[in-house]
VOSEKE-462602 format. One record per atom (N, C-alpha, C, CB): x, y, z. Coordinates in steps of 0.1 Angstrom, whole numbers, plus 5000, padded with zeros to 4 digits. Glycine has a CB too. Layout:
! VOSEKE-462602
XYZ;...
//
This chain:
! VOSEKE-462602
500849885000;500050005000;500950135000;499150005012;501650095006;502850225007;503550264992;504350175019;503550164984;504150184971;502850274963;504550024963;501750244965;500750294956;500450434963;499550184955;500250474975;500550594978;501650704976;500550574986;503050664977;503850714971;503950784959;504350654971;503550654951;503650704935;502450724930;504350594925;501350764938;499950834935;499150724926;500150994924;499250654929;498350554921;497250474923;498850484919;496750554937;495350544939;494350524932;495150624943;494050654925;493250694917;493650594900;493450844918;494650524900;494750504887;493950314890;496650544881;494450294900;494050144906;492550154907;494750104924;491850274916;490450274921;489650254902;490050464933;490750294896;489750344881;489550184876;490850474866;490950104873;490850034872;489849914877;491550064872;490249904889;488749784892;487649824893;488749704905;487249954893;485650024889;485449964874;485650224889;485949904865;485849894853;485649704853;487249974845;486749634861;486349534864;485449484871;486849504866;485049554882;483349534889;482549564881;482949624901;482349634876;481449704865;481249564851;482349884860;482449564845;482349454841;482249294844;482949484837;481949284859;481849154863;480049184870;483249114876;479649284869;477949284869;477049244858;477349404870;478349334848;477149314833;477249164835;477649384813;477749104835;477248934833;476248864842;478548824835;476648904855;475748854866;474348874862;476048924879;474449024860;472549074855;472048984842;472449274849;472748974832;472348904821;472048744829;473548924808;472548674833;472248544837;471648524846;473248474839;471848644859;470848604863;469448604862;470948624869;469348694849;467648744852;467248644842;467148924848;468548554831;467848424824;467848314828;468248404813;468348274840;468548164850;467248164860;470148174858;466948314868;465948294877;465148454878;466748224893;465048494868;464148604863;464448734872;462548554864;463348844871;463648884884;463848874901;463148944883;463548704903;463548714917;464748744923;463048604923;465848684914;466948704922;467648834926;467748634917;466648964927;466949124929;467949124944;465149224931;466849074949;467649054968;468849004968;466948924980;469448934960;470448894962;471649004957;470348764956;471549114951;472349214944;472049324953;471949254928;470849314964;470449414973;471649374987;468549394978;471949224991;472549205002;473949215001;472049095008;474349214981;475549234982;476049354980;476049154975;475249464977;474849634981;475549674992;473249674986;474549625001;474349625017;476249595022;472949455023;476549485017;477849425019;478749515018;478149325012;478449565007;479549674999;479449825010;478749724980;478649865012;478249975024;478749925034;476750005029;478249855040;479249745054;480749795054;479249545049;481149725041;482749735038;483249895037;483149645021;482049975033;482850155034;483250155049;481450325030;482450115056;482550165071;484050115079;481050075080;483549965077;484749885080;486049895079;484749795075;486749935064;488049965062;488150105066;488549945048;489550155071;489950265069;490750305058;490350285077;491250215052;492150225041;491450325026;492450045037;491550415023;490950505013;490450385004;491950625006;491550324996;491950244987;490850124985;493250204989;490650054996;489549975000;488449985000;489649935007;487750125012;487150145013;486250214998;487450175023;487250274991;486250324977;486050194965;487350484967;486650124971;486449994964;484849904966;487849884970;484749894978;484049864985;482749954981;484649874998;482450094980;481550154978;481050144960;481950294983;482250114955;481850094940;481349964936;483050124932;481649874942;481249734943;479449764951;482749614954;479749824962;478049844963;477149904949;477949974975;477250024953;476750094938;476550014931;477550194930;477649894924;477249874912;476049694913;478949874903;476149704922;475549604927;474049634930;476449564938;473749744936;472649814937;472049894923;473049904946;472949904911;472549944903;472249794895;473350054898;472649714900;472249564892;471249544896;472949424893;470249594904;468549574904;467749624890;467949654918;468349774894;467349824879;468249754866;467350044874;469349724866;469349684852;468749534850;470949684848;468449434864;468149344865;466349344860;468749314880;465749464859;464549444853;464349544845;463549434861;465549604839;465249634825;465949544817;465649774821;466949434823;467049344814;465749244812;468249284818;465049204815;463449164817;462949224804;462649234831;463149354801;462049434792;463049414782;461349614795;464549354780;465149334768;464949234763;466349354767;464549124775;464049004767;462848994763;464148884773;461749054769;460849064765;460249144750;460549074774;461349214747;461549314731;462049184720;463249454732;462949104727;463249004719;465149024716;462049024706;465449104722;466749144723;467849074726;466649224731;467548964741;468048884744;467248734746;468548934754;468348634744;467148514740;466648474755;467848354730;464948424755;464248364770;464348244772;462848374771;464648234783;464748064786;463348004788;465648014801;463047934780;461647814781;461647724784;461047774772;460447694792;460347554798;459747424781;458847554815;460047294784;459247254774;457747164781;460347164764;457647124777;456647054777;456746964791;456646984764;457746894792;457846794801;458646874813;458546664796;458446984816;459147094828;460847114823;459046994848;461047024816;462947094814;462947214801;464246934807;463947284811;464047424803;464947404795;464347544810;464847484782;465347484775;466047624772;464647424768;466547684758;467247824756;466747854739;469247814760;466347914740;466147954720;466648064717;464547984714;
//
């Protein structure tokens, strides 16, 4: 930590994994909402919650803004979690169907 303080690289690190959280939601939201629709919202709400938890917890700048962006974006995976809903339902992204005999299928 002392190296990244030094040579100011806070801000260049925090940018960085804001881009990899961010890019490790968009997937979660896409699968989850075609694996188990909208219910699974609560689950992006407690890992929110977690993320807030974790601002408090660290003192470390570095962590703690880590921590807040992993919330946020986690909290912003609800609304995307049911406007991804209205993209499958446009036809945008493909729906998972059950068939006939209860096993789901993917079209």
């Amino acid at each position: 930590m002392e190296f990244i303080t030094e040579n100011n690289l806070t801000g260049l690190i925090i940018g960085f994994c804001t881009f990899l959280i961010i890019g490790l939601f968009h997937p979660l939201v896409i699968k989850g909402e075609y694996y188990f629709g909208t219910r699974c919202w609560w689950v992006f709400l407690l890992l929110g919650i977690a993320g807030i938890a974790g601002t408090f917890a660290f003192g470390n700048v570095l962590i703690s803004s880590l921590c807040g962006v992993f919330a946020f974006s986690a909290l912003w995976g609800i609304n995307e979690l049911f406007q991804q809903r209205r993209r499958v339902e446009k036809g945008w992204f493909p729906k998972r169907e059950k068939k006939e005999d209860g096993r789901e299928t993917n079209h």
